[in-house]
N, C-alpha and C positions, 0 to 999 in steps of 0.2 A: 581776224587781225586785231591786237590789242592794241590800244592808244598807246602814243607813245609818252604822253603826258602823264598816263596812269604809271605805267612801267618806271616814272624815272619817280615816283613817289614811294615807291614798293625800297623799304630797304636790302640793299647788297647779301643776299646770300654767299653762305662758304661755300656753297659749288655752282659749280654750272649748272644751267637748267637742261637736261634732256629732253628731247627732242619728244613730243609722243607720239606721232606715228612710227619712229625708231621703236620704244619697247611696246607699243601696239602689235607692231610687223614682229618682233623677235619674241614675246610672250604668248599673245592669243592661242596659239596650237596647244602650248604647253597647258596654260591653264583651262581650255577647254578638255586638255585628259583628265585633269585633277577634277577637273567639275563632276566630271561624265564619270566618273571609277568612284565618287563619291552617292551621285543620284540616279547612275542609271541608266540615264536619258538622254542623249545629245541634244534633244531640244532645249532641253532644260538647262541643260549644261552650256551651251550656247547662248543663252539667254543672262544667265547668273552673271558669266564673264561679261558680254555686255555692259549689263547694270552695273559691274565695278570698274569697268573702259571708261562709263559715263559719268559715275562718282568721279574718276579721277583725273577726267580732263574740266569739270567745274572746278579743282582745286591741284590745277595745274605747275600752276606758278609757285608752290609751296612743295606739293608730292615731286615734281619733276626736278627739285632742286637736291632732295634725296639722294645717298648714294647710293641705295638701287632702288628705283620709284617702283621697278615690276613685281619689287615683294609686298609694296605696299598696295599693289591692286591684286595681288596672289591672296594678302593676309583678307583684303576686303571680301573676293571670292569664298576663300573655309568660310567667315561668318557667314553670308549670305548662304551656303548649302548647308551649316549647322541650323539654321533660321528655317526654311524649309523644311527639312526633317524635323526640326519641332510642330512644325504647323501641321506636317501630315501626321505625325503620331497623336497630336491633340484631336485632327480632325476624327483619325482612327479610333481612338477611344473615344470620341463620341458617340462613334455611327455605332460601335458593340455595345454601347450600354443605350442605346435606342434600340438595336436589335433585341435586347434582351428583355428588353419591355413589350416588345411585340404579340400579340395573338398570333400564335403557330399555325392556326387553321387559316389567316388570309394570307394572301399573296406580301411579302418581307417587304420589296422595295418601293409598290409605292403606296403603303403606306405610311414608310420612311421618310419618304421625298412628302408628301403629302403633309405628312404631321412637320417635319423639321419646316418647310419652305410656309406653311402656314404661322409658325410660330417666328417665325423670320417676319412675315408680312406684319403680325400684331406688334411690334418692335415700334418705338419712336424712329420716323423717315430717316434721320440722320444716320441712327446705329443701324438701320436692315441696309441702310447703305455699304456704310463701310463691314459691314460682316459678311454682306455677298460680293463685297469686292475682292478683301480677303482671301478667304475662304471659300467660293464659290468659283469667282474668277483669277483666284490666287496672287495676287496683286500684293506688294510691297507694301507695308505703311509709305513710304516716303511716293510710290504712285497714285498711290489712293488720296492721298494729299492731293497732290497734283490735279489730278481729275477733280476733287471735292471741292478745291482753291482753298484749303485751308494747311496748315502747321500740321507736321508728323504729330505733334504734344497731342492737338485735340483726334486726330484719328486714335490715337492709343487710348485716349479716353471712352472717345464712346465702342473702339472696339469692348478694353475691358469692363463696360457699362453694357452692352448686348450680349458678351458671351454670358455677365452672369444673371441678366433677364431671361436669356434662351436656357439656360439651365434650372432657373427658377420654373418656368415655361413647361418645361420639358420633365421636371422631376429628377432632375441629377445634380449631383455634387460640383458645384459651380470651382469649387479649389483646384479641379485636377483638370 
């Protein structure tokens, strides 16, 4: 329940504010198809939508005055599954160009796991943090915040401060 002190400070929107468990109840199905025909996975896809339910009731009283607030948690959701698919194809070319460096005669995986989680560990605590949040536990910059107690800004930093120590690390081309 919001103050009603705060609400009469907020100036007058041109529309009404809808209701959100109204385009809650009448979007969710929907954009859990769009999620799930984008990534695959109902978990996933279930989850993404979430995370844009949750973006959009923190900035409620602005999205829901919208005249259609459910496109503005539809449009949240595409970034959020384009976001994803970046993150798996980077992880993807990672893990090829660590296989490909591999001795053919040991066993691939772990000395995969072995070397990448080692080169993880040598990492400044801060960066093997959010790199295995990321990336390992697949976590949002804006969760990994959360969890760290600090600003999306500095999780972006010391991500892109660990991917290009783990590429230095590692012997790959820290650009791609």
């Amino acid at each position: 329940m919001e103050d009603p002190a705060a609400l009469e400070a907020v100036p007058e929107t041109r529309y009404a504010v809808a209701s959100f468990d109204d385009v809650y109840r009448s979007e969710f199905a929907g954009l859990v198809r769009v999620a799930y025909a984008l990534t695959g996975r109902r978990d996933v896809a279930e989850e993404l939508v979430q995370d844009a339910f949750e973006a959009a009731h923190r900035r409620w009283r602005r999205v829901g005055a919208y005249d259609q607030p459910g496109a503005w948690v539809r449009r949240v959701v595409l970034h959020r599954c384009i976001g994803r698919h970046r993150r798996l194809a980077t992880e993807a070319r990672l893990l090829v160009r660590l296989g490909q460096r591999r001795d053919t005669a040991a066993d691939a995986t772990p000395m995969l796991d072995h070397e990448l989680l080692g080169a993880i560990r040598a990492l400044p605590a801060r960066q093997a943090q959010v790199i295995t949040l990321v990336f390992l536990d697949d976590r949002t910059v804006d969760e990994t915040a959360t969890l760290l107690g600090c600003g999306p800004e500095t999780v972006r930093t010391h991500l892109r401060r660990g991917r290009l120590a783990l590429a230095a690390r590692l012997g790959i081309d820290g650009e791609t």
